[in-house]
Structure formats: C-alpha cells, structure tokens
Backbone atoms as SQL, in Angstrom:
CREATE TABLE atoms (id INTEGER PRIMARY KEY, chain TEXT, resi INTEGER, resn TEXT, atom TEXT, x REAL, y REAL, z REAL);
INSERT INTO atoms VALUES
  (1, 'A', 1, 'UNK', 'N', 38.907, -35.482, -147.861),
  (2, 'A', 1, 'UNK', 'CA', 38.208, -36.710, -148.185),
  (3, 'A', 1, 'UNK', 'C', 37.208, -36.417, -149.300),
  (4, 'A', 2, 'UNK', 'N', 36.993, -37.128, -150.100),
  (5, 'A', 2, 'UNK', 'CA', 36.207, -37.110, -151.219),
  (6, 'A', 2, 'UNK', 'C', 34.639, -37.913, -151.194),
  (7, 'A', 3, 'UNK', 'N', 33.756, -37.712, -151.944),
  (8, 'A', 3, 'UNK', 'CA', 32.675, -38.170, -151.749),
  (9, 'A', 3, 'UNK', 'C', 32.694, -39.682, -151.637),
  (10, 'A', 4, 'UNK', 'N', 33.778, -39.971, -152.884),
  (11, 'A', 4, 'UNK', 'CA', 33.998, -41.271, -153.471),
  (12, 'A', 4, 'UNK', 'C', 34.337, -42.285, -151.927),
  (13, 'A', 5, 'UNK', 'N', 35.589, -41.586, -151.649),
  (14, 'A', 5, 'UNK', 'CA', 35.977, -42.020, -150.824),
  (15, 'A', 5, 'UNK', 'C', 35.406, -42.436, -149.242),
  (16, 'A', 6, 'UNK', 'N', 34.277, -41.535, -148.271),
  (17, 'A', 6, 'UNK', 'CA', 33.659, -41.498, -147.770),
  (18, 'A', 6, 'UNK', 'C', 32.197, -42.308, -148.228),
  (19, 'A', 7, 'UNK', 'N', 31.873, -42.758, -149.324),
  (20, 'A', 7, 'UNK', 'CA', 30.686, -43.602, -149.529),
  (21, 'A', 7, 'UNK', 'C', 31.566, -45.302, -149.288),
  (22, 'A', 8, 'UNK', 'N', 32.556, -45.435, -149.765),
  (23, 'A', 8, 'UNK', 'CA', 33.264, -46.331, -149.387),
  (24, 'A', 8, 'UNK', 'C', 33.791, -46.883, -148.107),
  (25, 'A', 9, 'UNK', 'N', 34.041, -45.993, -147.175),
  (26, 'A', 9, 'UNK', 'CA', 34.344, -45.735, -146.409),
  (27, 'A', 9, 'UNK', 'C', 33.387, -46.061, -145.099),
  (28, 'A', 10, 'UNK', 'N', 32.052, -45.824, -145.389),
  (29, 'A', 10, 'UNK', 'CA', 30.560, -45.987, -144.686),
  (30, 'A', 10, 'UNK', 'C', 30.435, -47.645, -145.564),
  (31, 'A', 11, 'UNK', 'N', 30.652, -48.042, -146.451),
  (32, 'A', 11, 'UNK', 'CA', 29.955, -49.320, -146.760),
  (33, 'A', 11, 'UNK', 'C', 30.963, -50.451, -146.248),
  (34, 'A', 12, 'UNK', 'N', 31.928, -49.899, -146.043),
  (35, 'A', 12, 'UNK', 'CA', 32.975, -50.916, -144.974),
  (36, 'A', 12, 'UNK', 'C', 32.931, -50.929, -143.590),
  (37, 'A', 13, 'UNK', 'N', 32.240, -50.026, -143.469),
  (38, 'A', 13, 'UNK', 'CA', 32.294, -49.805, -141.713),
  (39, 'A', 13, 'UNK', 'C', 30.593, -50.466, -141.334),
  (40, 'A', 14, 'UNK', 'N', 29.468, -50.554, -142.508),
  (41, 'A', 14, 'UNK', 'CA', 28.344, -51.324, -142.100),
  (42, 'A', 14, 'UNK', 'C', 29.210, -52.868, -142.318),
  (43, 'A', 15, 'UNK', 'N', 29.736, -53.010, -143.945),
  (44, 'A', 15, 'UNK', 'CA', 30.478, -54.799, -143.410),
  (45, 'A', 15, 'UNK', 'C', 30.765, -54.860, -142.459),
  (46, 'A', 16, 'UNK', 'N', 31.888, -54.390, -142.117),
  (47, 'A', 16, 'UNK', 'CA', 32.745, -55.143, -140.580),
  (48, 'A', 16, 'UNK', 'C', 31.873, -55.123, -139.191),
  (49, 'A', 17, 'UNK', 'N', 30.825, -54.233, -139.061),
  (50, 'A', 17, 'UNK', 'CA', 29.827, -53.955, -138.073),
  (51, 'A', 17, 'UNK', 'C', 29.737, -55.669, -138.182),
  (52, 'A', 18, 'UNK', 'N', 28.714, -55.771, -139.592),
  (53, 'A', 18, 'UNK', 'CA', 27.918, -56.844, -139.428),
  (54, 'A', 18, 'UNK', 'C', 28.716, -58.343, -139.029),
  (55, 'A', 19, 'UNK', 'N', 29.884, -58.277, -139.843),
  (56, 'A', 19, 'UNK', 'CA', 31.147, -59.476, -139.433),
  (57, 'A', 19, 'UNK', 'C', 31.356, -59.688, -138.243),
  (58, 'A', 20, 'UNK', 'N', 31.681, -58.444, -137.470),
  (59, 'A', 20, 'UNK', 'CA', 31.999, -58.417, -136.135),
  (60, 'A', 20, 'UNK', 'C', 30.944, -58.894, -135.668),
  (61, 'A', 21, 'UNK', 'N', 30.120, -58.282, -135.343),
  (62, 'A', 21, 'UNK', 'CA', 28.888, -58.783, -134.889),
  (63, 'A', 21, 'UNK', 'C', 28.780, -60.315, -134.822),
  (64, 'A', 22, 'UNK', 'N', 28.488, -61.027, -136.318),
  (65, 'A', 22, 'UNK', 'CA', 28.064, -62.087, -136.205),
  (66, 'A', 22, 'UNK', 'C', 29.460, -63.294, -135.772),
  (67, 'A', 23, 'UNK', 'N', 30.639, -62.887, -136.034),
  (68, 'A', 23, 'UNK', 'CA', 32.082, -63.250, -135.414),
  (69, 'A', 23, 'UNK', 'C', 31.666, -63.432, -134.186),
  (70, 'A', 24, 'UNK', 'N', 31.156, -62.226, -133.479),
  (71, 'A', 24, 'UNK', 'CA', 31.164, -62.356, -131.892),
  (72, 'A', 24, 'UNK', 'C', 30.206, -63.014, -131.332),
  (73, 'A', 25, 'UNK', 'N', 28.806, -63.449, -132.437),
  (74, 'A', 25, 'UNK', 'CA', 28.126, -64.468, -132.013),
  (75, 'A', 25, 'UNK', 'C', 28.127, -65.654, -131.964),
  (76, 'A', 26, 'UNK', 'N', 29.207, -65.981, -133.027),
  (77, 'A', 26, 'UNK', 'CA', 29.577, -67.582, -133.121),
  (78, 'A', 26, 'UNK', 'C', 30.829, -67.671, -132.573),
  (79, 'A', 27, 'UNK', 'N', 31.954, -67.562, -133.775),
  (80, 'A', 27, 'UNK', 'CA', 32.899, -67.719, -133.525),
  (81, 'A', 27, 'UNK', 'C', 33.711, -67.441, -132.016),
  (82, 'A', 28, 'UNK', 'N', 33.671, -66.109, -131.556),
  (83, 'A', 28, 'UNK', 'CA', 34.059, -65.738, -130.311),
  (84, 'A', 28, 'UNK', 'C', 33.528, -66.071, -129.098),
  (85, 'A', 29, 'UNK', 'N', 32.409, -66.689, -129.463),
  (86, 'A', 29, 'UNK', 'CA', 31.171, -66.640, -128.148),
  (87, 'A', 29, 'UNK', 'C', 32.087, -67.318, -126.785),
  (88, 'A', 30, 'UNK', 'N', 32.844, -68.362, -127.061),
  (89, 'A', 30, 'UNK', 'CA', 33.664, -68.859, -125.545),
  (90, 'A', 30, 'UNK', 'C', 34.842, -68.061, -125.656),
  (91, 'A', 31, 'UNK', 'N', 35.452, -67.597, -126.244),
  (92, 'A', 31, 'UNK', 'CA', 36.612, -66.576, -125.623),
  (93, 'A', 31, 'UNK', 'C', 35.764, -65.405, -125.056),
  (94, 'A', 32, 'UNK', 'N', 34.866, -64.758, -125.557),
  (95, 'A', 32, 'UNK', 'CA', 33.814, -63.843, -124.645),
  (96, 'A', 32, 'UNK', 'C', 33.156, -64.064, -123.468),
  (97, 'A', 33, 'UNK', 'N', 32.677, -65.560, -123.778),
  (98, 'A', 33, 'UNK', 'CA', 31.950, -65.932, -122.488),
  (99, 'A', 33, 'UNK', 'C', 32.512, -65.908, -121.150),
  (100, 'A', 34, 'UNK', 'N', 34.126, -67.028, -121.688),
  (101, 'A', 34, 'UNK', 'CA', 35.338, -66.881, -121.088),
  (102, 'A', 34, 'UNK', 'C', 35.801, -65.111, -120.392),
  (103, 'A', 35, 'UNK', 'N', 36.130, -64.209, -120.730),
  (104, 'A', 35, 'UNK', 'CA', 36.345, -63.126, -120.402),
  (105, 'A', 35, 'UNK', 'C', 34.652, -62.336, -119.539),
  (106, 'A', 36, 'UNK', 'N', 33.831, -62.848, -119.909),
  (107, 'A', 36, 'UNK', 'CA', 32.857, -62.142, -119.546),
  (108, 'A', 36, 'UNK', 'C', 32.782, -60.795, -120.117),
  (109, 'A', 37, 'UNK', 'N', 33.101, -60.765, -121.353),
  (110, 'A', 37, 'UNK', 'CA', 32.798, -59.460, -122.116),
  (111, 'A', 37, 'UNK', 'C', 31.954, -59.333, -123.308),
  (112, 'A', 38, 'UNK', 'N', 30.930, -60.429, -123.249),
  (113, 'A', 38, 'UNK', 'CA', 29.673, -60.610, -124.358),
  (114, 'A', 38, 'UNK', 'C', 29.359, -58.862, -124.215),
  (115, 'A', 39, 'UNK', 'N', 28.987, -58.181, -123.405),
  (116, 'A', 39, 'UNK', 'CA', 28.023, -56.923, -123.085),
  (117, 'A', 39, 'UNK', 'C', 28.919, -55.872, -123.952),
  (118, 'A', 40, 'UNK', 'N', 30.299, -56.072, -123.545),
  (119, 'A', 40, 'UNK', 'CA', 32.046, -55.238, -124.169),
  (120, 'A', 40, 'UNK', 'C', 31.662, -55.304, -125.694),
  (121, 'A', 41, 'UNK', 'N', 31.128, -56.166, -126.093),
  (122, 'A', 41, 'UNK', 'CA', 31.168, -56.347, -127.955),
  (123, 'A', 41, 'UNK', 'C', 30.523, -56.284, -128.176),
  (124, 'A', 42, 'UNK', 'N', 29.096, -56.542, -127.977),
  (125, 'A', 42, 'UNK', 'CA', 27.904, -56.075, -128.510),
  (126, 'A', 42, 'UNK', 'C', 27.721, -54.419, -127.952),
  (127, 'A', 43, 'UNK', 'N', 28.184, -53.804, -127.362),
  (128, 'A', 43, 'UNK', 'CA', 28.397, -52.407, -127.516),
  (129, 'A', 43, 'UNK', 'C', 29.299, -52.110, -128.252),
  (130, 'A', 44, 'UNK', 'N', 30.188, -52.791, -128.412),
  (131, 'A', 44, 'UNK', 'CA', 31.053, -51.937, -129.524),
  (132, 'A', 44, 'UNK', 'C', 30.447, -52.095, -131.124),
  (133, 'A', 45, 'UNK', 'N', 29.961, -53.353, -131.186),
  (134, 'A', 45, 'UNK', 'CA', 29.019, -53.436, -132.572),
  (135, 'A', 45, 'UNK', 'C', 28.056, -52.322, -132.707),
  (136, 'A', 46, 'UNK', 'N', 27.076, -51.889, -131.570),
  (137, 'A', 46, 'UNK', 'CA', 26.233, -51.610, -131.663),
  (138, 'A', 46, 'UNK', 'C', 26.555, -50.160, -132.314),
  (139, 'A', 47, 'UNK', 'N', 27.373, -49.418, -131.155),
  (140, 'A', 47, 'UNK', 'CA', 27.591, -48.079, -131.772),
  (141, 'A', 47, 'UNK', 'C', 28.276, -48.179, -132.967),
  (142, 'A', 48, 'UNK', 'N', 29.052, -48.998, -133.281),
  (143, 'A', 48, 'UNK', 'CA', 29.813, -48.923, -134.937),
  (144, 'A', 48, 'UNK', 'C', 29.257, -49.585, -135.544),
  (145, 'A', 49, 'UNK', 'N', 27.848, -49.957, -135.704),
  (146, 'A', 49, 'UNK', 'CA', 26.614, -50.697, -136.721),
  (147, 'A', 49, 'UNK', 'C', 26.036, -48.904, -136.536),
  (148, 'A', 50, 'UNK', 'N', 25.516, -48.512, -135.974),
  (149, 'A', 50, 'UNK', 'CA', 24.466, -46.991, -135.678),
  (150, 'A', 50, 'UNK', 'C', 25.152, -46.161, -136.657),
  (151, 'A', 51, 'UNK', 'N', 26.572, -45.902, -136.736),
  (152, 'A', 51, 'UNK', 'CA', 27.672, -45.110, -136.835),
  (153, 'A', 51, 'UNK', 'C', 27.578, -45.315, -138.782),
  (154, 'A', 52, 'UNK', 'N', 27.078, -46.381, -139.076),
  (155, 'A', 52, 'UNK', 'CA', 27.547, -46.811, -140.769),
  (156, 'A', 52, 'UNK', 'C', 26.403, -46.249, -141.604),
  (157, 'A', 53, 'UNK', 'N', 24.880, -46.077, -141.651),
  (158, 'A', 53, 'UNK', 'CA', 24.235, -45.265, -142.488),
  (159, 'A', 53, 'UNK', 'C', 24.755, -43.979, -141.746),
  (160, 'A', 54, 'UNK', 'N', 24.684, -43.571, -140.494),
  (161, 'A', 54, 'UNK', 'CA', 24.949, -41.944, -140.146),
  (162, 'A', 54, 'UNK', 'C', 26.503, -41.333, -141.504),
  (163, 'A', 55, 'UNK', 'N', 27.507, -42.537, -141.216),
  (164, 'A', 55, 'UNK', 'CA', 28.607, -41.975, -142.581),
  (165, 'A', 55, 'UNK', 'C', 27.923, -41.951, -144.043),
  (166, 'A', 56, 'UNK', 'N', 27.304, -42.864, -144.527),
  (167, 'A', 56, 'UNK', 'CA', 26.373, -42.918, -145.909),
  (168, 'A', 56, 'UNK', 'C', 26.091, -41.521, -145.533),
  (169, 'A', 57, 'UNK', 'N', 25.093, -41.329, -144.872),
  (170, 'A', 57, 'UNK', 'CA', 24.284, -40.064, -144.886),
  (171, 'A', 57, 'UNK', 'C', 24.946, -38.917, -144.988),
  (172, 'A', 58, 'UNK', 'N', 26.180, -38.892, -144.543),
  (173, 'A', 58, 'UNK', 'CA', 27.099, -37.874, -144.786),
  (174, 'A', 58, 'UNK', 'C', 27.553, -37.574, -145.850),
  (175, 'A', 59, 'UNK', 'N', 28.065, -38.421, -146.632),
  (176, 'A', 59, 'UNK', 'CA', 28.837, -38.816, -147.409),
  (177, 'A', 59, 'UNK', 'C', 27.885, -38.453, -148.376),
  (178, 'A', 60, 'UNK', 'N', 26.539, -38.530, -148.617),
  (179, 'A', 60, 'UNK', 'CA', 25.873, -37.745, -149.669),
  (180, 'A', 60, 'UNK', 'C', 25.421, -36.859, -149.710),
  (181, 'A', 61, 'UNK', 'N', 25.181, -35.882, -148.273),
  (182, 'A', 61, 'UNK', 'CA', 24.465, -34.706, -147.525),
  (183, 'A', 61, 'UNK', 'C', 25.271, -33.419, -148.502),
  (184, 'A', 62, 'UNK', 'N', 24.373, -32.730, -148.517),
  (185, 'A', 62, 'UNK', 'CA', 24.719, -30.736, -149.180),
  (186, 'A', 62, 'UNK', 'C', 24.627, -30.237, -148.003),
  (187, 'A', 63, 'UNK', 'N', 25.665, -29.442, -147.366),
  (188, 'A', 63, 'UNK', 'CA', 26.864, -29.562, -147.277),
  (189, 'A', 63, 'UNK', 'C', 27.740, -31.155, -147.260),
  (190, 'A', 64, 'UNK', 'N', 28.321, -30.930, -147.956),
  (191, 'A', 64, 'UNK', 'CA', 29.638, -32.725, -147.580),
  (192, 'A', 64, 'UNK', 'C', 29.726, -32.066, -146.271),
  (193, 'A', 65, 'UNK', 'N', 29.640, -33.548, -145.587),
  (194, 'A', 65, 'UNK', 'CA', 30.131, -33.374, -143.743),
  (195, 'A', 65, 'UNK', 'C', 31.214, -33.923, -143.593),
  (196, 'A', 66, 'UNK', 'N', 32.260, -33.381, -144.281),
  (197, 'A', 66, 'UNK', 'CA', 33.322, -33.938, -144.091),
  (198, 'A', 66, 'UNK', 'C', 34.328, -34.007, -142.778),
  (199, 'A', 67, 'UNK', 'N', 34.008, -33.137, -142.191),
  (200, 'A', 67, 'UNK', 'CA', 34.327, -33.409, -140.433),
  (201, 'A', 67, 'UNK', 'C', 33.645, -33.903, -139.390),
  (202, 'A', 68, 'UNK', 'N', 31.876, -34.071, -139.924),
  (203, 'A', 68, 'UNK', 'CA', 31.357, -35.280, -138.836),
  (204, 'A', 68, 'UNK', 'C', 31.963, -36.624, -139.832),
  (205, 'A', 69, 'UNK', 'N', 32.184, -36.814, -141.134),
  (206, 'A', 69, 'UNK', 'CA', 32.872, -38.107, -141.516),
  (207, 'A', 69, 'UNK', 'C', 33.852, -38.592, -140.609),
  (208, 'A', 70, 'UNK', 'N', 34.940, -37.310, -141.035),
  (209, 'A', 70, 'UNK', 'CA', 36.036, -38.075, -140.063),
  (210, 'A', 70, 'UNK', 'C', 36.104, -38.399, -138.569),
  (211, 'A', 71, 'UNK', 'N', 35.638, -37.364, -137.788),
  (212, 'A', 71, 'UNK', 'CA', 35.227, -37.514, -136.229),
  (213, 'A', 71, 'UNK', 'C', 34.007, -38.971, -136.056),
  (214, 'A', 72, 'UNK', 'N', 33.454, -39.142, -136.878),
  (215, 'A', 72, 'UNK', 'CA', 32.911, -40.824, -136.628),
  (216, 'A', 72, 'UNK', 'C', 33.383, -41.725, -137.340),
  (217, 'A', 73, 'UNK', 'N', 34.607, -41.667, -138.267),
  (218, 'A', 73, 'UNK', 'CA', 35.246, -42.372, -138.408),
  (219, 'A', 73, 'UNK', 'C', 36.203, -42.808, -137.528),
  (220, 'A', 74, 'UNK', 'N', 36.800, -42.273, -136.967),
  (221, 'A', 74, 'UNK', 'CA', 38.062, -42.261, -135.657),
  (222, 'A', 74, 'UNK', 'C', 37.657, -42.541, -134.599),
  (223, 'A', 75, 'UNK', 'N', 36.392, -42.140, -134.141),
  (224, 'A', 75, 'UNK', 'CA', 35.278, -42.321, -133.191),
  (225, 'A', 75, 'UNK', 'C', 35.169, -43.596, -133.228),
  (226, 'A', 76, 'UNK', 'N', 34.796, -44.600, -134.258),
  (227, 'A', 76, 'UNK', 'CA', 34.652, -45.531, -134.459),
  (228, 'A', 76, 'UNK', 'C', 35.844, -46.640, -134.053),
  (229, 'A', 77, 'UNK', 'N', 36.815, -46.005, -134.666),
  (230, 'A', 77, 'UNK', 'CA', 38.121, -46.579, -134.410),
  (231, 'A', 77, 'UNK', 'C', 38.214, -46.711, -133.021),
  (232, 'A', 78, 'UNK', 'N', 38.500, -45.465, -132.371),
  (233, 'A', 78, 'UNK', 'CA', 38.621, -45.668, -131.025),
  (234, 'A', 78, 'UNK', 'C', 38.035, -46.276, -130.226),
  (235, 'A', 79, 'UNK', 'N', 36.468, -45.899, -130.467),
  (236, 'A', 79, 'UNK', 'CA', 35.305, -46.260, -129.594),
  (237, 'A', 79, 'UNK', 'C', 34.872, -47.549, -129.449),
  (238, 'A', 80, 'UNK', 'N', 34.883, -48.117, -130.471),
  (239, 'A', 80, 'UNK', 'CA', 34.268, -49.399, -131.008),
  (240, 'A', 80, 'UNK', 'C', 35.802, -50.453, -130.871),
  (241, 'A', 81, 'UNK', 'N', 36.914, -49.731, -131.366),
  (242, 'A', 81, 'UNK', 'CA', 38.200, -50.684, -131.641),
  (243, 'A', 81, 'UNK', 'C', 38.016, -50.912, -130.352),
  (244, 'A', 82, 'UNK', 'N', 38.477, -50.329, -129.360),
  (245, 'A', 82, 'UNK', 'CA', 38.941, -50.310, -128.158),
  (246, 'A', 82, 'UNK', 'C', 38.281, -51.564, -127.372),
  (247, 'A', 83, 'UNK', 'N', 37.003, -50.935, -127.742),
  (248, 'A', 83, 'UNK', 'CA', 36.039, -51.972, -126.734),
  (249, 'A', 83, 'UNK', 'C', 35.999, -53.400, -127.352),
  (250, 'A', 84, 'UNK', 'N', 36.491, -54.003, -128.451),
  (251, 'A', 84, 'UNK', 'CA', 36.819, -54.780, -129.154),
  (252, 'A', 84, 'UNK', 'C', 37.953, -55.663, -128.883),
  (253, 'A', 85, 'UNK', 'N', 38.735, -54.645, -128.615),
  (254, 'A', 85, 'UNK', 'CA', 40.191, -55.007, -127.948),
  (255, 'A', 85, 'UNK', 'C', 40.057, -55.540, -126.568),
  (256, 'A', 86, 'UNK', 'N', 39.780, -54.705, -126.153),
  (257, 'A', 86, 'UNK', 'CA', 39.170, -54.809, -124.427),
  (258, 'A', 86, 'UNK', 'C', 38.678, -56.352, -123.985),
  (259, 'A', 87, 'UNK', 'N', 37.343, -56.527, -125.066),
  (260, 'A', 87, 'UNK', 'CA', 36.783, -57.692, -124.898),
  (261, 'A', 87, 'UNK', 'C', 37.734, -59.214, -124.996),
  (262, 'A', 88, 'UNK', 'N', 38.567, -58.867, -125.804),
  (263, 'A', 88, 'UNK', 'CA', 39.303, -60.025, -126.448),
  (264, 'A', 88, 'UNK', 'C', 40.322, -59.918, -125.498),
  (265, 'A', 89, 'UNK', 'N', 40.951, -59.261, -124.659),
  (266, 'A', 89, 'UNK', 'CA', 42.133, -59.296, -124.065),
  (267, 'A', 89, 'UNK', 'C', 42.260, -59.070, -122.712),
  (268, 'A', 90, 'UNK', 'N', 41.353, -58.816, -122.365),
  (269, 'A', 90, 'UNK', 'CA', 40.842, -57.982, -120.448),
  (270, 'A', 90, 'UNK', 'C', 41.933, -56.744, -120.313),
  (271, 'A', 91, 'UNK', 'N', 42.862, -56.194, -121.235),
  (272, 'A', 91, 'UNK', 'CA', 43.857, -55.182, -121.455),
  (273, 'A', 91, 'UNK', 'C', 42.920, -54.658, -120.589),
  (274, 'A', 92, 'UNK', 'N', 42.788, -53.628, -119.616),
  (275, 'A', 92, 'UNK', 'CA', 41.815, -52.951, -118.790),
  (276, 'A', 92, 'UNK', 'C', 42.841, -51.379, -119.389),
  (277, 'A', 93, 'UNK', 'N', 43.911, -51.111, -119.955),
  (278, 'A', 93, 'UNK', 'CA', 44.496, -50.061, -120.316),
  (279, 'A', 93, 'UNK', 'C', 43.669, -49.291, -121.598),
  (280, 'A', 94, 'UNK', 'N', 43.233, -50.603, -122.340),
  (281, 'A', 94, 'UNK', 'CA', 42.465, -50.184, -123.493),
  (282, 'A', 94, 'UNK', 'C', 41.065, -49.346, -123.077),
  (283, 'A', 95, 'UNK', 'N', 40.643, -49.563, -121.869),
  (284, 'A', 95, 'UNK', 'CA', 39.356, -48.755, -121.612),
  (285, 'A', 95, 'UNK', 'C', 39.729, -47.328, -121.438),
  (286, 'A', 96, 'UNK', 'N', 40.725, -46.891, -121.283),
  (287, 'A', 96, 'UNK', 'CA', 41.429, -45.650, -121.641),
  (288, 'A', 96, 'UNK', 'C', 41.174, -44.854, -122.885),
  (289, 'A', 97, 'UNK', 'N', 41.096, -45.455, -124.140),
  (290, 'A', 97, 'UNK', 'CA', 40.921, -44.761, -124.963),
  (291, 'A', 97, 'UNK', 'C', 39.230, -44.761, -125.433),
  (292, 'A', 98, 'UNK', 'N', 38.386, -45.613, -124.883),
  (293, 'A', 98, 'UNK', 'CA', 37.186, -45.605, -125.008),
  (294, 'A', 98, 'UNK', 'C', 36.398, -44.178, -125.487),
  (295, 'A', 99, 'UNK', 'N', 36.991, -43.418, -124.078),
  (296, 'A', 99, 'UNK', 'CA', 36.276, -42.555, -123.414),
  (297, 'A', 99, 'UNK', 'C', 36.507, -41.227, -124.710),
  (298, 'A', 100, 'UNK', 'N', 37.699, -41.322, -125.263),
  (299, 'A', 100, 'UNK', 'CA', 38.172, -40.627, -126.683),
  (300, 'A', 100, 'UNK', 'C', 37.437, -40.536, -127.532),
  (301, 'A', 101, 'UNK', 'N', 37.255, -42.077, -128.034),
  (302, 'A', 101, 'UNK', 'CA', 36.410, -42.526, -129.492),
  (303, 'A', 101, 'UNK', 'C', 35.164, -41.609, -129.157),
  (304, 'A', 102, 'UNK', 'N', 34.379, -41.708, -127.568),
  (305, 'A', 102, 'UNK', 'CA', 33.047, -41.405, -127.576),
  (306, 'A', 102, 'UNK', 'C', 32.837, -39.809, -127.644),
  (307, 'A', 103, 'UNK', 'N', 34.181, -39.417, -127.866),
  (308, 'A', 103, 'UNK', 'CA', 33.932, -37.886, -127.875),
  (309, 'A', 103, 'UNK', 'C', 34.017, -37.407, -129.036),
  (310, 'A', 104, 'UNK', 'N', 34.862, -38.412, -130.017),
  (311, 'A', 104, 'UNK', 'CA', 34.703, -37.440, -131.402),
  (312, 'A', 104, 'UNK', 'C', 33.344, -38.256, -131.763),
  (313, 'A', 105, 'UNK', 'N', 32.896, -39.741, -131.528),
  (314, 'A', 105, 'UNK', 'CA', 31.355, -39.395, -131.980),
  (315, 'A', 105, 'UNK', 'C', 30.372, -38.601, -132.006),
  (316, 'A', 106, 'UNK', 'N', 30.277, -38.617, -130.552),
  (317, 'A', 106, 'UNK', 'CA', 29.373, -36.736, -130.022),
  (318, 'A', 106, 'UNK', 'C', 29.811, -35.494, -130.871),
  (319, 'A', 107, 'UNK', 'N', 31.361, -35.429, -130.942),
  (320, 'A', 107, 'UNK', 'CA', 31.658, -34.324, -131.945),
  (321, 'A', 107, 'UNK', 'C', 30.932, -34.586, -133.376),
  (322, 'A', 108, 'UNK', 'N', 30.992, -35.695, -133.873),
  (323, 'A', 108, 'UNK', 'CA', 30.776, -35.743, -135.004),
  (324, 'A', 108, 'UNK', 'C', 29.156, -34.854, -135.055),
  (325, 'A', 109, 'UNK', 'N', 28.607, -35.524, -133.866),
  (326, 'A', 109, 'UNK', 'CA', 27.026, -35.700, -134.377),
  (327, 'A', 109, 'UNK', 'C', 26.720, -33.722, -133.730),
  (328, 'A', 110, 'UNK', 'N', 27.591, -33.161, -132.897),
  (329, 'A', 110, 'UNK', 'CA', 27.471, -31.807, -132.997),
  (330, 'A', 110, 'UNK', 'C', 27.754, -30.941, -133.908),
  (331, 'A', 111, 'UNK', 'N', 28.590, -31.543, -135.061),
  (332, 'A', 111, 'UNK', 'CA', 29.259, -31.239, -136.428),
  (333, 'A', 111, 'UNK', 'C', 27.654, -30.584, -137.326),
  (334, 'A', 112, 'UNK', 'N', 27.267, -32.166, -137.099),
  (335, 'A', 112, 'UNK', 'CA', 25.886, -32.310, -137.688),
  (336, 'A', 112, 'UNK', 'C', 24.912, -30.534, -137.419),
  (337, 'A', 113, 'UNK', 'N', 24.714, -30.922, -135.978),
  (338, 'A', 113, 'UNK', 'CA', 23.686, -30.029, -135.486),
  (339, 'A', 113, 'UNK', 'C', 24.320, -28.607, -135.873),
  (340, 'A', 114, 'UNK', 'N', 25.365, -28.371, -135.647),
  (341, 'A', 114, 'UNK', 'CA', 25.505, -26.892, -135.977),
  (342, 'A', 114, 'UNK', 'C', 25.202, -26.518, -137.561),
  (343, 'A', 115, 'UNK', 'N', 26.006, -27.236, -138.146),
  (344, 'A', 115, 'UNK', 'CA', 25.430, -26.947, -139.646),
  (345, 'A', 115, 'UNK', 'C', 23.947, -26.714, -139.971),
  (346, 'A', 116, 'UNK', 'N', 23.101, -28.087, -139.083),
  (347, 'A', 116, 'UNK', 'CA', 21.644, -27.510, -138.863),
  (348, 'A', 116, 'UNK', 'C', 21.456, -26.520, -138.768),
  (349, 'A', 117, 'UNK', 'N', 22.259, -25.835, -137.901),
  (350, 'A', 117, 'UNK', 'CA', 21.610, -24.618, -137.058),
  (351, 'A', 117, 'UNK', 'C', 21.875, -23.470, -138.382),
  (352, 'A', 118, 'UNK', 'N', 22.903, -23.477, -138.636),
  (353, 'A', 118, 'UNK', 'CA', 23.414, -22.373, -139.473),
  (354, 'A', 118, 'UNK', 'C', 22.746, -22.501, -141.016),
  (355, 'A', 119, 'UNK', 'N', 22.139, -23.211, -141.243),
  (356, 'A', 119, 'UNK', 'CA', 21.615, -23.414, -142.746),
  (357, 'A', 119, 'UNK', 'C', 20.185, -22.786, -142.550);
C-alpha cells in the first residue's frame, strides 16, 4: 500500500463513518427502531468514525504503518460491516464475524505500540 493510497483510503472511511451515521439517524431510524438495533449501528459508526483519523495518522507516520493500515482497515470491514449488516437484517450469523473485525483492530493498534516500543 502506498502513502497515496492509504491517505485516501482514511478520507473515505471518515465519509462513510459520517454517511452512515447520519443514514442511520434519519433515513434508517424505523427499520432500526423496527429491529431494535439503534445501539448495533451506532457502535458500528462509532468504532469506524474512531478508526478514520487513527488511518490518516498512519498513513503519514515515520515509520509508514502499513500493517496497522491494513489490520484497521479489514477491522473495519469486518467489525463495523458486520454490525451494520446485523442491524439491518437480524442475520444473528453475521455476529460471527464481529468478533474477527475486533481483533485485527486491537492488532492494528498493537502494530502501533510495538513499533513504539522498538523506536
């Protein structure tokens, strides 16, 4: 992954945070309400809104973090998709992969710390 690519990459993942987000405040609000999964999407916003300067920050950091990039990128995917999915569909199979996404986040952000450590 390239710098280019990863600054891009973080400024799409704060859009869709914020879309989603405000999607799930208007637009979705009775298919959510309906499901009872308002709490399901505003956690999944939340951590994939947290998740979009942490990629910026990467994405310009000495060392390039190019493996906490990708591990909170996928993280994201998983973590955030899932619970996204979840909300919109009561799929209760999709909470299966939740538990995934939240591990390459943590990976990501241990990515982080070790490099700390070692610099």
């Amino acid at each position: 992954m390239t710098r280019r690519a990863a600054r891009i990459t973080a400024a799409a993942t704060g859009l869709l945070a914020i879309a989603l987000g405000a999607f799930g405040a208007h637009a979705l609000r009775g298919v959510l309400e309906a499901n009872q999964s308002r709490d399901l999407w505003n956690t999944a916003v939340f951590y994939h809104l947290v998740h979009a300067p942490a990629l910026l920050w990467a994405a310009t950091a000495e060392p390039f973090l190019t493996g906490a990039i990708l591990c909170w990128t996928a993280g994201i995917i998983l973590f955030s998709g899932s619970l996204y999915a979840l909300a919109l569909t009561k799929i209760s199979v999709l909470g299966a992969i939740t538990p995934i996404g939240g591990l390459l986040l943590m990976a990501g952000w241990a990515i982080v710390g070790i490099r700390a450590l070692r610099s």
